[in-house]
SEPADREN-193131 format. One record per residue: residue number from 1; x, y, z of N, C-alpha, C in turn. Coordinates in nm, 3 decimals, padded with zeros to 5 digits. Atoms other than C-alpha are relative to their C-alpha. Layout:
[node NUM [X Y Z] [X Y Z] [X Y Z]]
...
***
This chain:
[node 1 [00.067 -00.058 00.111] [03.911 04.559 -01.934] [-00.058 -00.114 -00.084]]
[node 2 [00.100 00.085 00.062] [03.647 04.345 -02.124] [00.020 00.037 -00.150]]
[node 3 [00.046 00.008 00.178] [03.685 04.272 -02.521] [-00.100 -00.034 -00.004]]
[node 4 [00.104 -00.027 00.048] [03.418 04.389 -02.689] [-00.012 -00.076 -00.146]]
[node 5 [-00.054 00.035 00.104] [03.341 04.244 -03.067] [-00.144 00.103 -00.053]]
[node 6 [00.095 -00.066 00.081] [03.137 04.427 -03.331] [-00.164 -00.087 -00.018]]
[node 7 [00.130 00.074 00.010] [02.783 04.316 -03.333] [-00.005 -00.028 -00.142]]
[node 8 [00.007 00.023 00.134] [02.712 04.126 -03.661] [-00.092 00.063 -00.068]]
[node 9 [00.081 -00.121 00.083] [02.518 04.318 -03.923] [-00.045 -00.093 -00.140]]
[node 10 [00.050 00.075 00.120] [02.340 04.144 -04.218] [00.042 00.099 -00.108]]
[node 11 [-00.044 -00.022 00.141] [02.488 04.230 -04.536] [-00.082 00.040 -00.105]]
[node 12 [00.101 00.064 00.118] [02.217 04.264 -04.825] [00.100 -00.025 -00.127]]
[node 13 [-00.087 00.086 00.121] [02.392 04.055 -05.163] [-00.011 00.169 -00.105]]
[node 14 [00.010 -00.107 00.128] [02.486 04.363 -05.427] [-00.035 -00.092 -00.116]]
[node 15 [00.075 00.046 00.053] [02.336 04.268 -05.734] [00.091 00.127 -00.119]]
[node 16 [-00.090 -00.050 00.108] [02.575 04.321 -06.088] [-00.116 00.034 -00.087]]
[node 17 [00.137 -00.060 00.158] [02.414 04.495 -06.381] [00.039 -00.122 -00.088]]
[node 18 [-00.007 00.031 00.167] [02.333 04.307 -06.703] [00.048 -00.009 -00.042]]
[node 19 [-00.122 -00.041 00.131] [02.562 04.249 -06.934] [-00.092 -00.046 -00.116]]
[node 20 [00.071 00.006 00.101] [02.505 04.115 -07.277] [-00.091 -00.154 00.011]]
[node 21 [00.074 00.090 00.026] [02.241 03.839 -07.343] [-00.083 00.022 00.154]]
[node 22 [00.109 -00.037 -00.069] [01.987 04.019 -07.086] [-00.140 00.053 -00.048]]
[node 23 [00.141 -00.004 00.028] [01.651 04.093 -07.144] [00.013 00.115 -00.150]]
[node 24 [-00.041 -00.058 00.109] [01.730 04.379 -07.391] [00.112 -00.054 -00.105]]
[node 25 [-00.029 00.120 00.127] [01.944 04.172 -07.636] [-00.127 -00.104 -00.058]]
[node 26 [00.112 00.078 00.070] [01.637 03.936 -07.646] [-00.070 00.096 -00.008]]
[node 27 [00.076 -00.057 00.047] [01.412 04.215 -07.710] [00.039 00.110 -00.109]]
[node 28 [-00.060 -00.043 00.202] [01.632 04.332 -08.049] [-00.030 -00.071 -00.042]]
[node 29 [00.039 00.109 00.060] [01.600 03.995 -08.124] [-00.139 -00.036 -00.043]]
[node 30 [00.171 -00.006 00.062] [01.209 04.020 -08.134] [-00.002 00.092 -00.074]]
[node 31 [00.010 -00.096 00.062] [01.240 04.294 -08.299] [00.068 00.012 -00.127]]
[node 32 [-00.055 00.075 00.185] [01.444 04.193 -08.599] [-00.085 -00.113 -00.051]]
[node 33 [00.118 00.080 00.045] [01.246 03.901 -08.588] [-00.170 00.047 -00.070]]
[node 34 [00.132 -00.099 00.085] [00.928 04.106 -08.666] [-00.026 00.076 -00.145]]
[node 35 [-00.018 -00.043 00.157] [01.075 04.336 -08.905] [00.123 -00.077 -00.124]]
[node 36 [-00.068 00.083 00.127] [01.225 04.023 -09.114] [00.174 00.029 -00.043]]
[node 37 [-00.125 00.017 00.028] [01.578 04.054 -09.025] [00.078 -00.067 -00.116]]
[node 38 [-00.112 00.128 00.052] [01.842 03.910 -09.263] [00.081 -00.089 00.027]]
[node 39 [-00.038 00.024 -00.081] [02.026 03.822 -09.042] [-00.072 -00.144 00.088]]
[node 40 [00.054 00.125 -00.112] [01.787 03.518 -08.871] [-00.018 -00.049 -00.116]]
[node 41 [00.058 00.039 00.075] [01.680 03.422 -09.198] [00.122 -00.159 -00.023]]
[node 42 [-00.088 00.148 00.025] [01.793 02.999 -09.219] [-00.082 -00.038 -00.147]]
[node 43 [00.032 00.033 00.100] [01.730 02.858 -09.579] [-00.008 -00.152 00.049]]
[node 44 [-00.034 00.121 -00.009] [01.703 02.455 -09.532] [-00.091 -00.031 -00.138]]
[node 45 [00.037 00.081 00.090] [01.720 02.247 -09.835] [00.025 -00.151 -00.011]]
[node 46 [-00.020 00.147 00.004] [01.628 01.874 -09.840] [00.019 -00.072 -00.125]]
[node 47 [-00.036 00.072 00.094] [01.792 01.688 -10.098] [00.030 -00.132 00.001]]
[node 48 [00.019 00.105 00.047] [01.680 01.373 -10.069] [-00.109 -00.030 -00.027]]
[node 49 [00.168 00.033 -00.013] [01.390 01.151 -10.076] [-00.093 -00.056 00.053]]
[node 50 [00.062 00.052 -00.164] [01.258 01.145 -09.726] [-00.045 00.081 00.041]]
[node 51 [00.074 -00.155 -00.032] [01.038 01.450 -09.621] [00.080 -00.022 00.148]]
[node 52 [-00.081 00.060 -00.141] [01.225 01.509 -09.241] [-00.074 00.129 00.087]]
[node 53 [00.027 -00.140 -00.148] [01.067 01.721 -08.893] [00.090 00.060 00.007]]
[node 54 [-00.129 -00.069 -00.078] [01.243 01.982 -08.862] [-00.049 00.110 00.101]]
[node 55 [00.014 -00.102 -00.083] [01.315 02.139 -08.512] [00.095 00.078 00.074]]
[node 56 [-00.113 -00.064 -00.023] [01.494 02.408 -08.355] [-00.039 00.001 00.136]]
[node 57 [00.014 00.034 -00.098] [01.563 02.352 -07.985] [-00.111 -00.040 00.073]]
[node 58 [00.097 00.049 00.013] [01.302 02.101 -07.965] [-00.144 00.023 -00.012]]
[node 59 [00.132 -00.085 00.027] [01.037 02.320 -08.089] [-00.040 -00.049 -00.173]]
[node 60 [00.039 00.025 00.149] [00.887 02.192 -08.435] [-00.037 00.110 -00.116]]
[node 61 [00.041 -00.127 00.075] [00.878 02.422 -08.688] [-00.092 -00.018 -00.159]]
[node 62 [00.018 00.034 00.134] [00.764 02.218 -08.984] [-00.012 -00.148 -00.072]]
[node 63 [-00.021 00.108 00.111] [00.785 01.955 -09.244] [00.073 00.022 -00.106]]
[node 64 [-00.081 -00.047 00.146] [01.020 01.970 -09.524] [00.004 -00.140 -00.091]]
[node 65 [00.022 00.106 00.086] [00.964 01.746 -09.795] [00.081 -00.067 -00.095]]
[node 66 [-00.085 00.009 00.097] [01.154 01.572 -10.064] [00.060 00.091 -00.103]]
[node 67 [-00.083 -00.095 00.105] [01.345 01.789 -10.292] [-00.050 00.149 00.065]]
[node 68 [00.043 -00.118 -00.034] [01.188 02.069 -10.090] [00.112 00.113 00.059]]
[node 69 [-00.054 -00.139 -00.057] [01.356 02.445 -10.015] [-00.098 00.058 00.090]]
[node 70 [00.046 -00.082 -00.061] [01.227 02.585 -09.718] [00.091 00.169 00.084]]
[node 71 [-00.029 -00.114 -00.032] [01.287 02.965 -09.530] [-00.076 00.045 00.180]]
[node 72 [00.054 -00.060 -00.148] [01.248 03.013 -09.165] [00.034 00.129 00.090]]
[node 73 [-00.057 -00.070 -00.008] [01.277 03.284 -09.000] [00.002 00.016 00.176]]
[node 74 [00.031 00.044 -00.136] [01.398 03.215 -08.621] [00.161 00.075 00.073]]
[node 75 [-00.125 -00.011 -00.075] [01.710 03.315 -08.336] [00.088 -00.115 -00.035]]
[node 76 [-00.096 00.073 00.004] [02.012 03.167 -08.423] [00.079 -00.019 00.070]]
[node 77 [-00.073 00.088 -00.089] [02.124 02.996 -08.173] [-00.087 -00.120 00.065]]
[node 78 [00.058 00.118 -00.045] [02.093 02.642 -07.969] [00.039 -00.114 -00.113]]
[node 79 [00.008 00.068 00.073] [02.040 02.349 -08.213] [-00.096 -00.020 -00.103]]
[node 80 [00.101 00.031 00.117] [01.872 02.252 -08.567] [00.000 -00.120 00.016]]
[node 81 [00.053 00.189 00.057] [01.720 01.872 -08.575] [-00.076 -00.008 -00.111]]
[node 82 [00.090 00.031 00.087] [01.564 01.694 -08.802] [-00.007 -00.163 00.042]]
[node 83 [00.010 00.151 00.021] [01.442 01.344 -08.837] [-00.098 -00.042 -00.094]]
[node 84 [00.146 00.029 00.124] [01.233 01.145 -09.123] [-00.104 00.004 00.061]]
[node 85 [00.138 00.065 -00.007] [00.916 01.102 -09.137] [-00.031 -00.115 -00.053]]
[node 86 [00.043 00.131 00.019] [00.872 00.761 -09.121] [-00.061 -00.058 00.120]]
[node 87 [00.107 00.002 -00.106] [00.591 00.575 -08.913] [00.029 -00.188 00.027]]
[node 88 [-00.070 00.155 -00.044] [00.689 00.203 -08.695] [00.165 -00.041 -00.019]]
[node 89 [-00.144 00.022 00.009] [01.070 00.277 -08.758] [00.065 00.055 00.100]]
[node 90 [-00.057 -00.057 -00.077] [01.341 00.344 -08.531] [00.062 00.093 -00.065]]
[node 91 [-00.093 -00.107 00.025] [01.507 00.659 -08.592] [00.075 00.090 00.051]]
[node 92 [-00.098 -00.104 -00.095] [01.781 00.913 -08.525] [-00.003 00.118 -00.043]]
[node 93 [-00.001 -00.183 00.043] [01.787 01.312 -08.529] [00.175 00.001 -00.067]]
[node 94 [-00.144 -00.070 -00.002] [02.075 01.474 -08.693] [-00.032 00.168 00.021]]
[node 95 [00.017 -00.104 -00.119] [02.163 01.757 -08.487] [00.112 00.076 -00.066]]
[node 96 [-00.131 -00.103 00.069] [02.382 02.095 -08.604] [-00.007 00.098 00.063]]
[node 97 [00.006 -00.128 -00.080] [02.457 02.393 -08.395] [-00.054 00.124 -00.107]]
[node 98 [00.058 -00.089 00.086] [02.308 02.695 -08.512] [00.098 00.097 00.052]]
[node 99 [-00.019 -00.124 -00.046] [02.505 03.038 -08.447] [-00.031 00.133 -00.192]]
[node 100 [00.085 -00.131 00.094] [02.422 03.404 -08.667] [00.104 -00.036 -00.152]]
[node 101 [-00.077 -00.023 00.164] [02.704 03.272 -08.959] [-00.084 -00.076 -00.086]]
[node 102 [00.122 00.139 00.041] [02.472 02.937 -09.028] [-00.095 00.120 -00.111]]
[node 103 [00.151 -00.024 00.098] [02.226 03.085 -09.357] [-00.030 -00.122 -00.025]]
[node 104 [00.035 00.116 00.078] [02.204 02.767 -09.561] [00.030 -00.147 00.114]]
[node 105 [-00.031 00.152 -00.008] [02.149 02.425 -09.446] [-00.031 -00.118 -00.133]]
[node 106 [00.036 00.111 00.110] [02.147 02.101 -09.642] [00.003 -00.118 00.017]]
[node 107 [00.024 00.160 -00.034] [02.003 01.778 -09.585] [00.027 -00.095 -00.100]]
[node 108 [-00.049 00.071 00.152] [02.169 01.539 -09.837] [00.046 -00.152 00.057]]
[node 109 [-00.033 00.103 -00.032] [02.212 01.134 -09.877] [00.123 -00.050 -00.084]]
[node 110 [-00.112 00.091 00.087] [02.523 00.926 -09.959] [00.024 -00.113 00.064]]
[node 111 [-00.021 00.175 -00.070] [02.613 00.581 -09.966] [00.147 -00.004 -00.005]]
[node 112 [-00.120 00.018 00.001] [02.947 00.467 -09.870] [00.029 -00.137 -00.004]]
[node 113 [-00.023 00.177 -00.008] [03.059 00.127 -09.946] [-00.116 -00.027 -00.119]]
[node 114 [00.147 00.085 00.082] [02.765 -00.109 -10.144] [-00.056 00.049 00.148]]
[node 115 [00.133 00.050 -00.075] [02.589 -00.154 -09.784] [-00.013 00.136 00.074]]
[node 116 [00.015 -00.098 -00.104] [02.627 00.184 -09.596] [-00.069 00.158 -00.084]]
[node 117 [00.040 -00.102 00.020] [02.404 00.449 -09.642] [-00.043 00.096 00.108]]
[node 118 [-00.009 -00.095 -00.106] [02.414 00.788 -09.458] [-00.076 00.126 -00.023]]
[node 119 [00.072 -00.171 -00.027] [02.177 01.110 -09.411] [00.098 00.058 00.085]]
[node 120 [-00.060 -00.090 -00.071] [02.338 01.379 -09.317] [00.024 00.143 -00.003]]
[node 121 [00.056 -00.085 -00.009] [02.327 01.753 -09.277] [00.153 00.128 00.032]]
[node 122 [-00.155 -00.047 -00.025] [02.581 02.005 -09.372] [-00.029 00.212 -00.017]]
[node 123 [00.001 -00.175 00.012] [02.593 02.449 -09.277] [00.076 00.057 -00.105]]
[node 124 [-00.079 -00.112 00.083] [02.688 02.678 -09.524] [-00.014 00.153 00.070]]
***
């Protein structure tokens, strides 16, 4: 008597539903965005005296100026940068996670020591 074996059979891959952060989550998100959620709304206030780029996951959204209050109104999430605006200098971003608790930011300078001075950037 001859063993036989099952002829192989191609499978097709099942394919899970959606969960959350699928296409419908981002399309509430446009949609609060439109009608001026409260909820996305970031306040950033620069309190020093260095106007600084600011961008949210390397997308530019702006200029914010010395003593300036600005109001954006964007998805909260990813990262907030900034960096001065200054032209032939080396410079560094400061970088802050964004999630939906983040309203207020605040760009503010202090010196520590006589020689050390620090920008730096704090969520409320």
């Amino acid at each position: 008597m001859a063993i036989s074996s099952p002829p192989e059979v191609d499978v097709p891959r099942q394919t899970s539903p959606r969960r959350s952060g699928g296409w419908l989550r981002h399309f509430w998100q446009r949609v609060r965005l439109l009608l001026d959620g409260d909820d996305e709304l970031l306040v950033v206030q620069n309190r020093t005296r260095v106007a600084w780029y600011v961008y949210h996951n390397y997308h530019q959204l702006g200029i914010i100026d010395a003593g300036e209050r600005r109001e954006f109104h964007l998805v909260k999430h990813g990262e907030l940068s900034v960096r001065p605006v200054l032209d032939g200098e080396e410079v560094e971003y400061l970088v802050l996670p964004l999630t939906l608790k983040v309203s207020r930011v605040h760009i503010y300078y202090r010196q520590i020591g006589k020689e050390i001075e620090v920008y730096d950037m704090h969520a409320a």
